[in-house]
matplotlib code that plots the C-alpha trace (Angstrom):
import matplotlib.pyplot as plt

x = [71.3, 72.4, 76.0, 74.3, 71.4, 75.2, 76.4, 74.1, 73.7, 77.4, 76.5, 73.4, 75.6, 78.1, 75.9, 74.4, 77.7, 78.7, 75.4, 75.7, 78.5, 77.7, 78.1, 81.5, 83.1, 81.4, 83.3, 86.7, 89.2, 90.5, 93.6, 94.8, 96.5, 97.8, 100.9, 99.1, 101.4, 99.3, 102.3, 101.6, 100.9, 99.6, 97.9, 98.1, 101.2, 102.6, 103.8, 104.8, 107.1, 106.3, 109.5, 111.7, 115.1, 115.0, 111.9, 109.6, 105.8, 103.7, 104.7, 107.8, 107.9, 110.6, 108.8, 109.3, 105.4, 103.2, 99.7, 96.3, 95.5, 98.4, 100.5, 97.5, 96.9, 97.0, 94.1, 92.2, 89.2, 86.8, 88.7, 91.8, 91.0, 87.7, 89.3, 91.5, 88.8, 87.0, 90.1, 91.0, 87.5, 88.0, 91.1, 89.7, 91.7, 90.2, 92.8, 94.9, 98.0, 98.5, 102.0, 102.2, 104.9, 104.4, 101.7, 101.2, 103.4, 101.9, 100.2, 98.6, 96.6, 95.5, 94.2, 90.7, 89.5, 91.2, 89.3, 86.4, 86.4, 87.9, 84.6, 81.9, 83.5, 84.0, 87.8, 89.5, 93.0, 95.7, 98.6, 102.5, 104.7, 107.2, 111.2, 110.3, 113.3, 113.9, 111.5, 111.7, 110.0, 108.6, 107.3, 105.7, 103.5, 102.5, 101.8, 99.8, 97.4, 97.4, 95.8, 93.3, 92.1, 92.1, 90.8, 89.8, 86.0, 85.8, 84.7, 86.6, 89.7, 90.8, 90.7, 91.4, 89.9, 89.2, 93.0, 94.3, 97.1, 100.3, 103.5, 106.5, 108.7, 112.6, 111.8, 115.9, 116.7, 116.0, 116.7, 114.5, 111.1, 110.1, 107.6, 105.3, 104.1, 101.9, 99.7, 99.5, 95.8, 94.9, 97.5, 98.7, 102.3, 104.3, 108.0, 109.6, 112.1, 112.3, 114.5, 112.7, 115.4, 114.4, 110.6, 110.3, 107.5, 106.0, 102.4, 103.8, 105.8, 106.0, 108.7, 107.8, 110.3, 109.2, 112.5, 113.1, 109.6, 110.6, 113.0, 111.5, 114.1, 113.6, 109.4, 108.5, 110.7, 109.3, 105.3, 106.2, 107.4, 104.6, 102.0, 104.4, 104.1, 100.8, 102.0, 100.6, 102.5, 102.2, 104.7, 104.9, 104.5, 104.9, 104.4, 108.1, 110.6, 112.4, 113.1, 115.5, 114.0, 113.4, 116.9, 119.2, 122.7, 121.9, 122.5, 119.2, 118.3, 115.2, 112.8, 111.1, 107.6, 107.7, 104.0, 102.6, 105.4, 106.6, 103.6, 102.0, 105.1, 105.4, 102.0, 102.3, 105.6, 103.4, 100.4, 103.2, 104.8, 101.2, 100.4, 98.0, 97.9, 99.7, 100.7, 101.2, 103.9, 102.0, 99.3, 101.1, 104.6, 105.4, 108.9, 109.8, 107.8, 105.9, 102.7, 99.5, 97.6, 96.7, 99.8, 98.8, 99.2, 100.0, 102.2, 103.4, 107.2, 108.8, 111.0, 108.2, 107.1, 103.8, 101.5, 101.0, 101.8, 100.4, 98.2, 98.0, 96.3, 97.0, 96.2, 93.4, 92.8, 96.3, 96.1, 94.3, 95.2, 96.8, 94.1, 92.4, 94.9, 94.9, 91.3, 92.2, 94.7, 92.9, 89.9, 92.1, 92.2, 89.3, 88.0, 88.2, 84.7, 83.2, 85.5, 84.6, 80.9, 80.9, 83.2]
y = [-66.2, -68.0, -65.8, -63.0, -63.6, -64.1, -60.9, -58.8, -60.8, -59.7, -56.2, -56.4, -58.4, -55.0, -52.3, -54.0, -54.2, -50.5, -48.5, -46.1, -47.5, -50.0, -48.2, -46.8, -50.1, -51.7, -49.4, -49.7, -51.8, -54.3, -55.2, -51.5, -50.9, -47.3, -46.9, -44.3, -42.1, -41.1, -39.7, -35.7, -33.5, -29.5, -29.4, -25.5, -25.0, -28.0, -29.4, -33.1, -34.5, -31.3, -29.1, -32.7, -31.3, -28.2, -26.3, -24.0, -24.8, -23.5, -21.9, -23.9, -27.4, -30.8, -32.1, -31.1, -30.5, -28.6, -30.5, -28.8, -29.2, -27.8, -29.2, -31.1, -32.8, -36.9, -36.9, -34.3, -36.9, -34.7, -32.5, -33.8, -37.5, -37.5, -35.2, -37.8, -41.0, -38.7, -38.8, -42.3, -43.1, -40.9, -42.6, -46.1, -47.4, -49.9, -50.7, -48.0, -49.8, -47.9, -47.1, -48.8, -48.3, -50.3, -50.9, -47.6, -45.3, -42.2, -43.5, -46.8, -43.8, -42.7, -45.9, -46.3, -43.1, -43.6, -47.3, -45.0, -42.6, -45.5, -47.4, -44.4, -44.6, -48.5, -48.5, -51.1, -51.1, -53.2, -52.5, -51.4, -53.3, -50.6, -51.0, -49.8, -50.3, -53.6, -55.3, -59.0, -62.0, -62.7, -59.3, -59.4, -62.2, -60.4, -57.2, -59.0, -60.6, -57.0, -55.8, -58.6, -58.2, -54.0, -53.1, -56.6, -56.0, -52.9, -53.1, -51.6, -54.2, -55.4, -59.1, -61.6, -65.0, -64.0, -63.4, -59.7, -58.6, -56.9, -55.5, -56.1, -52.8, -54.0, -57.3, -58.0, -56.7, -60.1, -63.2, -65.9, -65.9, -69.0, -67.8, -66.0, -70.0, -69.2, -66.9, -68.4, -69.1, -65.7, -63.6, -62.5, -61.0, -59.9, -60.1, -56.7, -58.4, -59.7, -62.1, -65.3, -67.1, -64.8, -65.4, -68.7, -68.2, -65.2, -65.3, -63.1, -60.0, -56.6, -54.1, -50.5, -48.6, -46.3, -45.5, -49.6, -50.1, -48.2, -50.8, -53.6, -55.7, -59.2, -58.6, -60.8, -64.0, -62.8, -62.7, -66.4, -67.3, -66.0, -67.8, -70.9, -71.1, -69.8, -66.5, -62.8, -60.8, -57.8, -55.1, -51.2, -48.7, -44.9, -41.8, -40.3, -39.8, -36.7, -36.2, -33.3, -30.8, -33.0, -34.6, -31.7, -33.0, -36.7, -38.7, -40.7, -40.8, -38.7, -39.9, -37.6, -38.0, -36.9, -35.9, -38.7, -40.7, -42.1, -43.7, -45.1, -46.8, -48.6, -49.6, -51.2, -52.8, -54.1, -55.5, -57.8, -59.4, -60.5, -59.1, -60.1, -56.7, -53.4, -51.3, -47.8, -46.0, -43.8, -41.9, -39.4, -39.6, -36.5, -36.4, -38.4, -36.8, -39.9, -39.2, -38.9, -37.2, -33.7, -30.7, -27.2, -26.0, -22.5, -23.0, -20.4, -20.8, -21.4, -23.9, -26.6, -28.4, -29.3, -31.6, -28.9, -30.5, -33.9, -36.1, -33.1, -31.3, -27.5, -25.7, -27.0, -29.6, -30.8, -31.1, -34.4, -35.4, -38.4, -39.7, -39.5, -42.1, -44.2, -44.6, -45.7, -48.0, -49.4, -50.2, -53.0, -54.9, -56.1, -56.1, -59.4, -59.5, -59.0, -61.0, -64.1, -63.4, -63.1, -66.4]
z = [-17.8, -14.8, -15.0, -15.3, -12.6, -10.2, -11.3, -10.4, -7.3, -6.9, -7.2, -4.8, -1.7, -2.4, -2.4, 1.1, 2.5, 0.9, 1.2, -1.9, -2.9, -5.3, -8.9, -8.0, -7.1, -10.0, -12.0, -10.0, -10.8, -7.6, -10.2, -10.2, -6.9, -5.6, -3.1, -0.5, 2.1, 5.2, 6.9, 6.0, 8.6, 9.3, 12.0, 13.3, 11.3, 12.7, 9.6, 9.1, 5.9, 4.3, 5.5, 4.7, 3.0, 5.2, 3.5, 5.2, 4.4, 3.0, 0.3, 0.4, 0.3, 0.0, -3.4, -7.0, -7.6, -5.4, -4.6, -5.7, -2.0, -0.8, 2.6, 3.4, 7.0, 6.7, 9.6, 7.9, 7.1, 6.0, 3.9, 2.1, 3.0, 1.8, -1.8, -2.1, -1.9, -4.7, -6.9, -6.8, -7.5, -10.8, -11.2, -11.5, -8.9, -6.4, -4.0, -2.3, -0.7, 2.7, 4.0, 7.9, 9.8, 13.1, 15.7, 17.7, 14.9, 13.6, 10.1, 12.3, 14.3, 11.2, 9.5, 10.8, 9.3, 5.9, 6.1, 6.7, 4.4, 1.9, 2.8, 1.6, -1.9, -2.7, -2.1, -0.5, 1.3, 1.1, 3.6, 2.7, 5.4, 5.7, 6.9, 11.0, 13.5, 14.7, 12.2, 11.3, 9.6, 13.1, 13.9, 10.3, 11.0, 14.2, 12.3, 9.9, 12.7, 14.2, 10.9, 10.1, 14.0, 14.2, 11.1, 8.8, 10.4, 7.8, 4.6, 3.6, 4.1, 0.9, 0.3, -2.6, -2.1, 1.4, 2.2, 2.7, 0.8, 2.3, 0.4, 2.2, 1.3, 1.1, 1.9, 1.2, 4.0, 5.9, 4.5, 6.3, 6.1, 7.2, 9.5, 7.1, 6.4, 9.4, 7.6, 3.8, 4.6, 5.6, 4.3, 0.7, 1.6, -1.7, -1.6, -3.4, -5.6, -9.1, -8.0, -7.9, -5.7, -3.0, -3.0, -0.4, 2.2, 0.1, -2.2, -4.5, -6.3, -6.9, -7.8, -6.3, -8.1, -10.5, -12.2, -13.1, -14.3, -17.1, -18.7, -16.6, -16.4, -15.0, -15.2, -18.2, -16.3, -13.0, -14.3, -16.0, -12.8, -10.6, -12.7, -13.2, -9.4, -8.3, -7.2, -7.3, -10.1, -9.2, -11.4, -10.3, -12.8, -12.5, -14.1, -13.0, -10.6, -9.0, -5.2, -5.8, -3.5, -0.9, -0.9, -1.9, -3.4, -3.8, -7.0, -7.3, -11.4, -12.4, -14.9, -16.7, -17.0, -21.0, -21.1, -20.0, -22.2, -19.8, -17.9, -20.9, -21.6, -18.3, -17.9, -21.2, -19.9, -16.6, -19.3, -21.4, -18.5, -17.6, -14.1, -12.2, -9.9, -11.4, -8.4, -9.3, -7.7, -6.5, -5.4, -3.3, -2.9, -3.4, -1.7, -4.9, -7.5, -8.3, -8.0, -9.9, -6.9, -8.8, -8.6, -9.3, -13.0, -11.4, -8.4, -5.7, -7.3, -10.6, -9.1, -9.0, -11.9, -13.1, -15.1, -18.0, -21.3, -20.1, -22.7, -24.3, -21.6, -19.5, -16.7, -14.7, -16.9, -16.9, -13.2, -12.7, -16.4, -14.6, -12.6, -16.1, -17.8, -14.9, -15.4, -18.5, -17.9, -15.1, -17.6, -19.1, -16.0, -15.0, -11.2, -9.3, -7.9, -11.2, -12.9, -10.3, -11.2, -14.7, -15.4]

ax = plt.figure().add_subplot(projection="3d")
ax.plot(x, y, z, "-o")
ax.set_aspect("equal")
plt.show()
């Protein structure tokens, strides 16, 4: 009775911090994380990431799918925004991770409202550290504190055992990261890397790549390892890969998404190397063709592809038919907050 009576206390300290809020992150899972790109842009035909490979939006566009919302507008709060906090709800994602690239850069203007809008649905945001110019262990730790002090006052700021959690995107790229000991208390910062050697200083793992998560290799050592040590594990699943449009001529593997084949089979892979987080790679990538964001069963050109033939589903139900197994997926893992209530 007494884990019960703390539950629903649980429930009652959310919905005061979340007015409204409190049934739809009850049902959301704080396990299931999504990679989120804020760096779209269409302001008055001023279009951002859209034309990338030399396309002309809006008909024509540098991805391989074409979104249901079309070349949408990052900073569009009330419109695509807000669609998108609607479909990660459905999704049963918790945690949006947020690509950042640098105090003052384009997506860090655009942050507050997507805490915002995140906030009115019971989503919380964790924060992709991405590969700026010039950046460092040093400049990570400062990064960090800029976070926690700009936007950690919103509720909707994701935190684990009162620390936020940040992704470090090619963390390789730098080799010492010694100073990232001066936010362990405060900071969850997760190395990308399977390679546990290169870990030191970090509070956990994840993998990011879509393609690899389909064979997995090193995860079932690196989730042993992780838990061995105390460590988030913290795997990347996705639904498929293809960035031929927006890269024209490169040599980058595809991975076909098989019908929803594919993403089944790596979220299964994520489950049996015991992760602690599964990151899902991603929401709206759609330079890469990753994403589960909904793409248009009837685009404006034959040369996109689309979700038709997915779990069995076409048309307009195909189009958010991976939101739909995400949910499902998601329902394996259960959400931290409840977990810590009901234990």
């Amino acid at each position: 009775m007494r884990r019960i009576s703390a539950w629903f206390a649980a429930l009652l300290l959310l919905a005061t911090a979340l007015p409204g809020t409190a049934h739809a992150a009850a049902a959301l899972s704080g396990r299931t994380h999504l990679f989120y790109y804020p760096w779209y842009g269409s302001n008055a035909g001023a279009y951002r990431h859209w034309q990338q490979g030399g396309h002309t939006p809006p008909d024509d566009i540098g991805a391989n799918l074409y979104p249901v919302l079309g070349p949408y507008d990052s900073g569009d709060f009330s419109g695509a925004v807000e669609q998108h906090m609607r479909w990660i709800e459905q999704s049963g994602a918790g945690v949006i991770v947020y690509s950042w690239w640098g105090q003052g850069s384009y997506e860090d203007g655009l942050a507050a409202g997507v805490l915002e809008a995140a906030a009115r649905h019971g989503i919380r945001v964790a924060w992709h550290l991405e590969p700026y110019g010039g950046r460092t262990a040093a400049s990570t730790v400062s990064d960090i504190g800029y976070l926690t002090g700009r936007y950690g006052s919103s509720p909707a700021f994701y935190r684990e055992g009162g620390r936020g959690a940040f992704y470090v995107f090619e963390s390789l790229r730098i080799t010492d990261w010694t100073p990232l000991d001066q936010v362990r208390s405060s900071a969850i910062v997760l190395a990308q890397t399977t390679d546990t050697s290169k870990v030191a200083h970090f509070g956990g793992m994840y993998t990011y790549d879509a393609i690899a998560g389909a064979t997995a290799p090193g995860w079932r050592d690196a989730g042993a390892y992780c838990e061995a040590n105390g460590l988030v594990w913290a795997p990347s699943v996705g639904p498929g890969y293809i960035d031929d449009r927006a890269v024209p001529g490169n040599t980058t593997p595809t991975l076909a998404r098989d019908n929803g084949a594919t993403y089944d089979r790596e979220w299964q892979n994520a489950l049996s190397s015991g992760a602690d987080w599964v990151s899902v790679t991603s929401f709206n990538e759609w330079h890469e063709g990753s994403v589960i964001e909904p793409a248009r069963s009837a685009p404006p050109s034959p040369a996109y592809e689309t979700f038709n033939g997915a779990y069995g589903t076409s048309g307009t139900a195909s189009e958010t038919a991976y939101l739909d197994r995400t949910r499902y997926w998601a329902s394996q893992l259960a959400s931290p907050w409840v977990r810590a209530y009901a234990s």
